[in-house]
N, CA, C and O atoms as CSV, one atom per row, in Angstrom:
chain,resi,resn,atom,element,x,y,z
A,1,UNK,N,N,19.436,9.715,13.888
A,1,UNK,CA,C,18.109,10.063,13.448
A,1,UNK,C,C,17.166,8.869,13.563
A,1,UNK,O,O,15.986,9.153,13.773
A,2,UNK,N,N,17.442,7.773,13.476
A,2,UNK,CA,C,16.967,6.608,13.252
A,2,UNK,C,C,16.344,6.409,14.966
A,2,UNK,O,O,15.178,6.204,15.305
A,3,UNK,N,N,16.989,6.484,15.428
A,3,UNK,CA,C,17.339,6.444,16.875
A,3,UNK,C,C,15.783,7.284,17.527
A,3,UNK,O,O,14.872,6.749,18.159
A,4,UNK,N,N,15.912,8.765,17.095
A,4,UNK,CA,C,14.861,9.478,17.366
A,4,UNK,C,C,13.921,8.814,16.433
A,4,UNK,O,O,13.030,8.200,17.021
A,5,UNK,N,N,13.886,8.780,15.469
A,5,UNK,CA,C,12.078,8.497,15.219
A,5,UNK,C,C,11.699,7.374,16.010
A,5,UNK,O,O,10.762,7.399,16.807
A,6,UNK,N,N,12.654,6.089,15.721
A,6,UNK,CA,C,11.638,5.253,16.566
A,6,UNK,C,C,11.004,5.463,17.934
A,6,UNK,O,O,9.927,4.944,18.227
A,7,UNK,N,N,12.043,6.622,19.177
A,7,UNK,CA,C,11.250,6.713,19.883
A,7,UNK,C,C,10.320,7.517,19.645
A,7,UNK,O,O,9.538,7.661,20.585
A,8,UNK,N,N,10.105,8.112,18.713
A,8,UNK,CA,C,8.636,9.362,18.704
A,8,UNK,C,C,7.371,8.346,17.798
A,8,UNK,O,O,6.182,8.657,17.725
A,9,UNK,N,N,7.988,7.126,17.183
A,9,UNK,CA,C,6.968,6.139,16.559
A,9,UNK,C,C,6.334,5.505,17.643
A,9,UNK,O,O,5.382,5.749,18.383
A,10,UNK,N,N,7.297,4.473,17.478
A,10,UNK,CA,C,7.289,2.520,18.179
A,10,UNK,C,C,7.497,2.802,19.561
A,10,UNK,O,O,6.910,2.122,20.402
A,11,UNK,N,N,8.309,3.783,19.914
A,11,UNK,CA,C,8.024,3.912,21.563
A,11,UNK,C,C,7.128,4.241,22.267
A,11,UNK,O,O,6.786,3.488,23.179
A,12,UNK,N,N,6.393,5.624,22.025
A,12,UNK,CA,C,5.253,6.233,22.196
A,12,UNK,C,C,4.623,5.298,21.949
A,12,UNK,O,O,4.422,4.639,22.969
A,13,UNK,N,N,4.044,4.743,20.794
A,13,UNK,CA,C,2.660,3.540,21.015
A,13,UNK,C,C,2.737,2.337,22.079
A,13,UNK,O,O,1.802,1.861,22.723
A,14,UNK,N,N,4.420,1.881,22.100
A,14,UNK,CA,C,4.628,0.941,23.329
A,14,UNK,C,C,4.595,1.452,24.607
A,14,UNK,O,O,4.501,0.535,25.422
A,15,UNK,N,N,4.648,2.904,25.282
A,15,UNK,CA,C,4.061,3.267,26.189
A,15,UNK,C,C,2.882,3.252,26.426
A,15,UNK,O,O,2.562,3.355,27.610
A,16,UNK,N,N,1.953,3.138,25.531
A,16,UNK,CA,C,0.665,3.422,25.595
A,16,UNK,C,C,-0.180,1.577,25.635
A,16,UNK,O,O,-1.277,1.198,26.044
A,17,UNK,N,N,0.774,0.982,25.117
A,17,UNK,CA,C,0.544,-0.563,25.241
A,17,UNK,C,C,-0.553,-0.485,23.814
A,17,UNK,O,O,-1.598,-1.115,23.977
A,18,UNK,N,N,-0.412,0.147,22.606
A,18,UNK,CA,C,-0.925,0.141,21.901
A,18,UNK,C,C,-0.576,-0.762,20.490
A,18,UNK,O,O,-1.439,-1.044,19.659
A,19,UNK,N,N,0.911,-1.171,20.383
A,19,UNK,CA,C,2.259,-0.970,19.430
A,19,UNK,C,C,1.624,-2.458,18.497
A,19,UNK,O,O,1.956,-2.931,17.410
A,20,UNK,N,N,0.702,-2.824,19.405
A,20,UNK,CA,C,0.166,-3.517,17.794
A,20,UNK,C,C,-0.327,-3.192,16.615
A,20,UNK,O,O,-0.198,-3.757,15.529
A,21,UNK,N,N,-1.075,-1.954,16.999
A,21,UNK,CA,C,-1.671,-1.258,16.514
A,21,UNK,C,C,-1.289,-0.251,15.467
A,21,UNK,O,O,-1.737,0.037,14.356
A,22,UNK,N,N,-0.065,0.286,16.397
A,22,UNK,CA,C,0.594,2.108,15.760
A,22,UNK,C,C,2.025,1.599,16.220
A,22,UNK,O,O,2.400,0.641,16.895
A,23,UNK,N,N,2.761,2.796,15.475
A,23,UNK,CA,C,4.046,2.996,15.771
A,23,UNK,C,C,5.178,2.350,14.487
A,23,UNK,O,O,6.369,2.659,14.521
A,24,UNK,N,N,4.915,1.928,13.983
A,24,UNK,CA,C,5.097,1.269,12.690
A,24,UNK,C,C,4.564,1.060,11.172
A,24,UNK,O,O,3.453,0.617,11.462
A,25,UNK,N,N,4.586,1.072,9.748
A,25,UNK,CA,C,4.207,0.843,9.133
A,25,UNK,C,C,3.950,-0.535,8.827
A,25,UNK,O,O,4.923,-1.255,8.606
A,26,UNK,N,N,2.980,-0.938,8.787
A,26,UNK,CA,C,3.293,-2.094,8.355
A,26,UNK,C,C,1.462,-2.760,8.355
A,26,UNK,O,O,0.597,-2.562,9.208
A,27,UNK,N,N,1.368,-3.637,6.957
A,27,UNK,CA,C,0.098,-4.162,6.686
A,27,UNK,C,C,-0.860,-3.903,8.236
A,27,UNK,O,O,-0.389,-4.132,9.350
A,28,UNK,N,N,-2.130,-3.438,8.005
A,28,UNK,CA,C,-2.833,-3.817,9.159
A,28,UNK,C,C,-3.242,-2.641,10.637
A,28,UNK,O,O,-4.217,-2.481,11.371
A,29,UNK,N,N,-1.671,-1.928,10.476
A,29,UNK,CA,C,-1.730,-0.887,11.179
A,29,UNK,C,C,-2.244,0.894,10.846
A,29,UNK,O,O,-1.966,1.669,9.931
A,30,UNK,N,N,-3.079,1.013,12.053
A,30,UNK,CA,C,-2.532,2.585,11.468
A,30,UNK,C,C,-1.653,3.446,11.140
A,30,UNK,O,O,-0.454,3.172,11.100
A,31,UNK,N,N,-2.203,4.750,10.826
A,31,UNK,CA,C,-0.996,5.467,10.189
A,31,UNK,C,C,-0.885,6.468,9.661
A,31,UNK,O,O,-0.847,6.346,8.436
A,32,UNK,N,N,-0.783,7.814,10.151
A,32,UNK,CA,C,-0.889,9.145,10.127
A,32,UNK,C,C,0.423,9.331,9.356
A,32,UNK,O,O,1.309,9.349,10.211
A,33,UNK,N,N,1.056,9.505,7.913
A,33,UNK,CA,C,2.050,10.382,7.389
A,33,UNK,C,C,1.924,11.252,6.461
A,33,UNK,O,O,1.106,11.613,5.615
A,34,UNK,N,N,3.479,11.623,7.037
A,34,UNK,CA,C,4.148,13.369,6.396
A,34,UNK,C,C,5.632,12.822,5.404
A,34,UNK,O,O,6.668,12.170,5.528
A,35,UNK,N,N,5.060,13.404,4.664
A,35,UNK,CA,C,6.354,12.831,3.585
A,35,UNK,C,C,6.686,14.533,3.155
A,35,UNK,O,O,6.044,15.418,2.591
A,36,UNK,N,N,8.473,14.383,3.950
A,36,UNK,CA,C,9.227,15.242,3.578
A,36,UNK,C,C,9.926,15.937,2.422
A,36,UNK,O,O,10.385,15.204,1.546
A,37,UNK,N,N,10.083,17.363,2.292
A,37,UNK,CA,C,10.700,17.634,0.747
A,37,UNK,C,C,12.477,17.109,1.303
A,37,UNK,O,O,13.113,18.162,1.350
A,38,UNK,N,N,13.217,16.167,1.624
A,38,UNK,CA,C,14.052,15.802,1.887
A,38,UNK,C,C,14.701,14.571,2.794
A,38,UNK,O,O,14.446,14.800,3.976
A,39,UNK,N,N,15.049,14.004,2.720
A,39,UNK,CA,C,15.818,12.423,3.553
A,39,UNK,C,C,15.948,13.092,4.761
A,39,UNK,O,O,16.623,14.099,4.975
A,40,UNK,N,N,15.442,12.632,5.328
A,40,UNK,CA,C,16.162,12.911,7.149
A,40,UNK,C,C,17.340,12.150,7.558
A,40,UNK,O,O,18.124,12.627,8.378
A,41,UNK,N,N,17.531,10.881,6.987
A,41,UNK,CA,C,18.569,10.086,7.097
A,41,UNK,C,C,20.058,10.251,6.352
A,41,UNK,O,O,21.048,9.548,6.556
A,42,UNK,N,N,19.913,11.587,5.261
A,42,UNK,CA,C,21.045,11.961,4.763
A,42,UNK,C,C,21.580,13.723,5.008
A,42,UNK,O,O,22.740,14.131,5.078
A,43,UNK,N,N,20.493,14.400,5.087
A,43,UNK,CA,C,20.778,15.443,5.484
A,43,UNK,C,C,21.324,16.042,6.502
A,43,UNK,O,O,21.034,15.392,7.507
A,44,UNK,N,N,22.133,17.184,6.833
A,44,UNK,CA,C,22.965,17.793,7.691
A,44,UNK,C,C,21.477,17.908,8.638
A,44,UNK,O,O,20.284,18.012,8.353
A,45,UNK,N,N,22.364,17.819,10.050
A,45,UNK,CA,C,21.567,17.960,11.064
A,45,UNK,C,C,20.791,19.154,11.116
A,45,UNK,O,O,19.594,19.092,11.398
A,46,UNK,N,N,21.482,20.465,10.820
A,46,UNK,CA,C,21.133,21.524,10.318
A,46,UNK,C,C,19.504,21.781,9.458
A,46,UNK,O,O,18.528,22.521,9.581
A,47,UNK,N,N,19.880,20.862,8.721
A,47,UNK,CA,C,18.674,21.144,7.087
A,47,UNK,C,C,17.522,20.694,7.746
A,47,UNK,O,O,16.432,21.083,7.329
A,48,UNK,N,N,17.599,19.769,8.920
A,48,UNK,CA,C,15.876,19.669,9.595
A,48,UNK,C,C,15.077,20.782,9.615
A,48,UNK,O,O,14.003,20.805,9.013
A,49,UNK,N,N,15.593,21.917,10.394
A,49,UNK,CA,C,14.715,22.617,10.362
A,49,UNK,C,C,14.283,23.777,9.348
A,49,UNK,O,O,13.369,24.578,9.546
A,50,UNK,N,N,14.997,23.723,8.378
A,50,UNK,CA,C,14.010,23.555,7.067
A,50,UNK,C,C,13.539,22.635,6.295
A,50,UNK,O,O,13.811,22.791,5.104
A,51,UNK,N,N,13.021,21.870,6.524
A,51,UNK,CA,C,12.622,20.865,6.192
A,51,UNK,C,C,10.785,21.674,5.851
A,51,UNK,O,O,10.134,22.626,6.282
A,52,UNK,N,N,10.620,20.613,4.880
A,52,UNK,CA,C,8.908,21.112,4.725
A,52,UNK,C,C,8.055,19.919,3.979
A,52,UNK,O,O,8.380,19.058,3.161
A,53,UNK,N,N,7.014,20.201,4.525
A,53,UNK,CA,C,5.731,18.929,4.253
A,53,UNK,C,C,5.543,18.807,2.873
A,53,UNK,O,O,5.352,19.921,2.383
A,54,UNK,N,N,5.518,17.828,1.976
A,54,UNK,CA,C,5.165,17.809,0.675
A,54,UNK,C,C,3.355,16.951,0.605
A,54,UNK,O,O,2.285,17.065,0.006
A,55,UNK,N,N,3.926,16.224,1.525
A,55,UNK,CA,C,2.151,15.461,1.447
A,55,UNK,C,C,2.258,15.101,3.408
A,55,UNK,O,O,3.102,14.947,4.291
A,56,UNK,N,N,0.411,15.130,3.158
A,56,UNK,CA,C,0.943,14.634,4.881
A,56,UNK,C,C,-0.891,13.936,4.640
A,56,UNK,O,O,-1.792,14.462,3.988
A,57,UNK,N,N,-0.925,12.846,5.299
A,57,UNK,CA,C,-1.923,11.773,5.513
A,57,UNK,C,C,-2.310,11.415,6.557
A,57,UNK,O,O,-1.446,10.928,7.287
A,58,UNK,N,N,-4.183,11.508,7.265
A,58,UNK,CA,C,-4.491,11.316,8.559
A,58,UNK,C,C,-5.938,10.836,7.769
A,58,UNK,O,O,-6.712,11.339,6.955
A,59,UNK,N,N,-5.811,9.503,8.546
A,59,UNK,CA,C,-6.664,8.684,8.798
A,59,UNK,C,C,-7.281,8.291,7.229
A,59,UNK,O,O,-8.442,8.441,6.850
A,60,UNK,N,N,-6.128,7.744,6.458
A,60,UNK,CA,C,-5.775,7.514,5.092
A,60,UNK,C,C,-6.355,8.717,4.368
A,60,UNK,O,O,-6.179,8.431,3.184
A,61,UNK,N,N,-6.832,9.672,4.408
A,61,UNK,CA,C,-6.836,10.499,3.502
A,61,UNK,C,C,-6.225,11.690,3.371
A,61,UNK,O,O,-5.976,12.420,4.331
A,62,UNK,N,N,-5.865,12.036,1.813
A,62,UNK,CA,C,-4.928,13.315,2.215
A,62,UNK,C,C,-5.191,14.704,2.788
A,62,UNK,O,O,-6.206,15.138,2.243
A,63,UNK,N,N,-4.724,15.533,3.615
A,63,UNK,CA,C,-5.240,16.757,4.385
A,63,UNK,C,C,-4.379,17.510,3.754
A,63,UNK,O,O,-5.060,18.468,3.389
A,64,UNK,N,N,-2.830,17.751,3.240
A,64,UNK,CA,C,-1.947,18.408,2.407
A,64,UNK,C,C,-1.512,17.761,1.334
A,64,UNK,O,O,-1.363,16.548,1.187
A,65,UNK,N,N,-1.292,18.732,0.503
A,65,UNK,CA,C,-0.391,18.834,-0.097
A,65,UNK,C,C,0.008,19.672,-1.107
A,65,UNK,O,O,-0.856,20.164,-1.833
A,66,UNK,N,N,1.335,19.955,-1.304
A,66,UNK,CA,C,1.589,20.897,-1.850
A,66,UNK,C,C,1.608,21.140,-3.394
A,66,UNK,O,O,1.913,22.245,-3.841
């Protein structure tokens, strides 16, 4: 899992030659998130796709939540 996000993060922005910018959290950068009702890093591969949005954040302000 770890594996996939970074390429859908830090890779994608390093294709784009952007990755100073995006692709990471971290002081300084942007940052569009979705905070899950569940760990992606512990759950059965299975339980992804129920998985569901509890809060989700674009362009620091909130657009959901539940």
């Amino acid at each position: 899992m770890a594996e996939a996000l970074k390429a859908y993060t830090y890779g994608s922005a390093y294709a784009m030659g952007v990755e100073d910018r995006f692709g990471t959290l971290a002081a300084g950068k942007m940052a569009d998130i979705c905070v899950l009702d569940r760990n992606l890093f512990t759950c059965e591969p299975a339980e992804v796709l129920e998985m569901k949005s509890v809060l989700t954040l674009i362009g620091g302000e909130v657009v959901f939540e539940a």
